[in-house]
N, C-alpha and C positions, 0 to 999 in steps of 0.2 A: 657504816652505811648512812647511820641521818647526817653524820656531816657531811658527805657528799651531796647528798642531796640539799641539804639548805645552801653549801657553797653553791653550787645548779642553780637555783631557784634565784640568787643574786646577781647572778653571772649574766643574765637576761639582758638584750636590746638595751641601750642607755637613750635610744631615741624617744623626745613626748611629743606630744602633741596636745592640741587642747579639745577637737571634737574628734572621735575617734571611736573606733567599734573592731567586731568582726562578725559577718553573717555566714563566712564561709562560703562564697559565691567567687571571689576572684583569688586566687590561689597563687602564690607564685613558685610555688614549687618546695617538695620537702628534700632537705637534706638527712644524711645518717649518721651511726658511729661508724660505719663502715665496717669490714670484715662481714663471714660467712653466715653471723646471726645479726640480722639488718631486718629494715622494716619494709617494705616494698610498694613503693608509689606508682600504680597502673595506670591511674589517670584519675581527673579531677571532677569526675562526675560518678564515679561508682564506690562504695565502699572498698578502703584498703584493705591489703592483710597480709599479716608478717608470715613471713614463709621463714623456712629451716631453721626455726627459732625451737628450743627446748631449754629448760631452765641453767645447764651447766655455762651457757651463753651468760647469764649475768644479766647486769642492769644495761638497758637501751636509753640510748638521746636520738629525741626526735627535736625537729626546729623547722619550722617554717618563717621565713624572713616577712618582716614587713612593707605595706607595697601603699604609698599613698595615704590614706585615710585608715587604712584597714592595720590592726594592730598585728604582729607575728607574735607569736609563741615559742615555749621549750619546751617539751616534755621528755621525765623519768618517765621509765619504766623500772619498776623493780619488783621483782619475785621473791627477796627475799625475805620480806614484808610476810605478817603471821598469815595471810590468805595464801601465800606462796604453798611453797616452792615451786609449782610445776610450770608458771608463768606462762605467755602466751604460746599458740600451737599452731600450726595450720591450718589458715580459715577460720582463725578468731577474727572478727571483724574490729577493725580501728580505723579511726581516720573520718575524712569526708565521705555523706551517702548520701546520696539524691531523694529526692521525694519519693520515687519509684520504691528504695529501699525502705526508706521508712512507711511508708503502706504496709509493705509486707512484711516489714517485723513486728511494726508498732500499732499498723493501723490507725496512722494518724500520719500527714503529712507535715511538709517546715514549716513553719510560723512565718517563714522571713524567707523570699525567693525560693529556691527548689532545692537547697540544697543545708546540711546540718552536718553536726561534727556528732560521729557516733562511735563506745566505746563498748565493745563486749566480751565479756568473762577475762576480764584481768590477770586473775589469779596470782595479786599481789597488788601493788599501791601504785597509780598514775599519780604521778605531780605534772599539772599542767599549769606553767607560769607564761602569763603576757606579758606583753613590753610595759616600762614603765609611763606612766601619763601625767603629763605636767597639768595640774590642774590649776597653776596661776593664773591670771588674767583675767580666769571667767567668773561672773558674777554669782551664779547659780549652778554649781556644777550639780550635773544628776546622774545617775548610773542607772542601768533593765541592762535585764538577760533575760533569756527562758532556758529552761530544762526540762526534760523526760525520762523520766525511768519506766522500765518493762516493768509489769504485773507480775509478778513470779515468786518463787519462795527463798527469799530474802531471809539471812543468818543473822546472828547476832553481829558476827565478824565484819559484814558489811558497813561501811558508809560513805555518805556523800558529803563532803565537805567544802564550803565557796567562801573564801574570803579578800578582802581587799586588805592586802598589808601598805601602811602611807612611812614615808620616810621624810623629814622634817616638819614632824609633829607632836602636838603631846601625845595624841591617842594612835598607839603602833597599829591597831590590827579591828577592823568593821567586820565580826563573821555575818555572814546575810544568812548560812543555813549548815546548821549543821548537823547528823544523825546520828551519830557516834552515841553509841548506848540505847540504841531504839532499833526496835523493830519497823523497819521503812513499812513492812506489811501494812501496819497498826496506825500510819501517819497520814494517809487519805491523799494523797501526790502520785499515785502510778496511773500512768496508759493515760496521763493528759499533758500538756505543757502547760508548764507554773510559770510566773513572772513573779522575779526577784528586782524587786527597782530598791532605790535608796537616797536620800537626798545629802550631798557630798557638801554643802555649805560650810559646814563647821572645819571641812579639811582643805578652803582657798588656800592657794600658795603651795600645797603642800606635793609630795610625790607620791600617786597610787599605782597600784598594781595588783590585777586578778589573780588570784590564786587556785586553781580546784583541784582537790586531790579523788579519789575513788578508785574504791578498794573491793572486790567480793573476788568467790573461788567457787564460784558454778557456771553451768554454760551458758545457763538460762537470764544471768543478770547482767543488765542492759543500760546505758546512759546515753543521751541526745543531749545536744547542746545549740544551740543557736541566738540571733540575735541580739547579739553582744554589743553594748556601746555605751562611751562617756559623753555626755552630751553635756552643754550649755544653756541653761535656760529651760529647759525639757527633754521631755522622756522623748525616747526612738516612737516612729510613728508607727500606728497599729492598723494602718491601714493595710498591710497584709494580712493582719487578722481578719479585719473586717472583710476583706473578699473571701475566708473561707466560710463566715458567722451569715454574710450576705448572699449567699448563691447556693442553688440547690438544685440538682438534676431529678427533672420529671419526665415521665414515670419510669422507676427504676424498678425491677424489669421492665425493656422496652422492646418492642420489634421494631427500633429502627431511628422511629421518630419520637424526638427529645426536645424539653422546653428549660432552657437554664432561666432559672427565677433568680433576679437581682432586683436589690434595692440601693438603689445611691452608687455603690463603687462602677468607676468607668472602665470598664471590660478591654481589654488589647486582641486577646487572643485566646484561643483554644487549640491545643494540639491533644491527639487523640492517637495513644499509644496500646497496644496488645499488653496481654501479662506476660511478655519478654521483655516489654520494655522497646520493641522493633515500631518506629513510627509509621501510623497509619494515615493522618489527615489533620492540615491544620487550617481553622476556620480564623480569619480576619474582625473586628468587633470594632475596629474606629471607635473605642470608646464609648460604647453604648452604654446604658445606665437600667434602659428598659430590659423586660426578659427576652430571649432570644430563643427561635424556637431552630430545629437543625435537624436536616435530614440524611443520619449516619447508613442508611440501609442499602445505598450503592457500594460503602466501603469497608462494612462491615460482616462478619458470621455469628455466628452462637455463641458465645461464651465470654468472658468475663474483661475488660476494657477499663483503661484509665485514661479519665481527663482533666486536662494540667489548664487550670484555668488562669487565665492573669490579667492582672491589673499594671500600671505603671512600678507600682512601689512592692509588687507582692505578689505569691501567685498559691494555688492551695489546687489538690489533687481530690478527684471523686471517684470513687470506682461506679462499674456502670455494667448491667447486667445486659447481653442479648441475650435474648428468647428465642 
């Protein structure tokens, strides 16, 4: 089975690029192995999930092609991996999930627009390989990502592992993080997004590619992915961060009437959705920078509300109590 897998993990997109990412926002579509245990793509804003999948099914290829700027992906699946065998089930979650989802799992929204790659209870080893990136030309090449892991009770068996494997170089292999042998419990990284950056100088000329594997076999253990990119010169802007570090809904519980406090980021929009996820109202901001004060009490009732706030480059969700 590992030679199948590292033959996979090579077999990858031969396309580079020089500035390049993926935040999981523009999607072009997943392909399968086909046959009766498949992965099932319902659409590009809600978490996936593999249907009539049970372990006798074997190892799964997932691939999403590359589109523009944005890098594609391969993913193993394989169960037979020591966390296996029972591999994934119905309504394990995998794939892209919107801010909406991650509130409700993680209680934390994307870092980078609305929307994040999320992978839960495996029950055996993801290898997720991106296309390869020609990093010649640029002067200063640099790499950020961010990641999320659930809070939960995390096995010895688990880990997360992120590497950049380079081909025409002396040094084959950059791990940025690895757990293997640790208790993720014990490592201080759950229920927040980490930034993994690196600085790629020593590998001009050379060919990289993302690596990340993760491994656990309970229901409860959870990974987020987002904000992926190789950039030139600089790291990915954080000014999506900063819209969710920068703005704060007041008073939360509210009957009605709400003040979003901002400092500096120029505001686009508000959309103000139920905890279905069912769109209730969306407020206009022309970029404002001052706070904004909003009066939801025509269009809303009692109970518990999300609002998706955004900026040009970024956007970060707040939950929001009526009374």
């Amino acid at each position: 089975m590992k030679k199948q897998l590292l033959l996979f993990t090579f077999l990858v997109s031969a396309m580079t690029y020089a500035q390049v990412g993926n935040g999981f926002e523009n999607l072009t579509g997943i392909t399968f192995d086909g046959g009766v245990c498949r992965y099932y793509d319902a659409d590009n804003t809600t978490t996936h999930e593999l249907q009539n999948y049970t372990a006798p099914c074997g190892v799964i290829f997932v691939k999403e092609d590359s589109s523009g700027s944005t890098l594609g992906y391969s993913i193993v699946l394989d169960p037979s991996t020591p966390n296996g065998p029972n591999g994934f089930t119905d309504g394990d979650a995998f794939g892209v999930a919107s801010s909406i989802h991650l509130i409700n799992d993680f209680d934390i929204s994307a870092p980078e627009g609305s929307q994040a790659f999320v992978m839960e209870d495996p029950d055996g080893t993801v290898t997720m390989s991106f296309d390869v990136v020609d990093l010649g030309g640029t002067g200063n090449p640099q790499f950020s990502m961010q990641y999320l892991l659930e809070s939960t009770s995390w096995e010895a068996s688990d880990f997360l592992k992120i590497t950049i494997e380079f081909t025409d170089c002396a040094s084959p292999t950059l791990t940025l993080l690895d757990t293997s042998g640790f208790d993720i419990n014990n490592l201080g990284i759950e229920d927040t997004w980490n930034t993994l950056s690196a600085d790629l100088t020593a590998y001009v000329d050379c060919n990289a590619q993302l690596i990340i594997e993760f491994s656990s076999n309970s229901a409860a253990e959870e990974l987020g992915l987002d904000a992926i990119a190789f950039s030139s010169g600089m790291t990915l802007s954080n000014e999506n961060l900063n819209v969710n570090e920068a703005t704060s809904v007041v008073p939360n519980p509210s009957n009605g009437m709400v003040t979003i406090k901002n400092t500096v980021v120029a505001l686009t929009q508000i959309t103000l959705t139920d905890i279905n996820g069912r769109h209730v109202a969306n407020y206009d901001l022309n970029r404002i920078t001052q706070d904004q004060q909003l009066d939801l009490s025509s269009v809303v009732t009692t109970g518990l509300y999300f609002m998706i706030i955004s900026s040009e480059n970024g956007s970060t969700v707040k939950k929001i109590i009526i009374k």
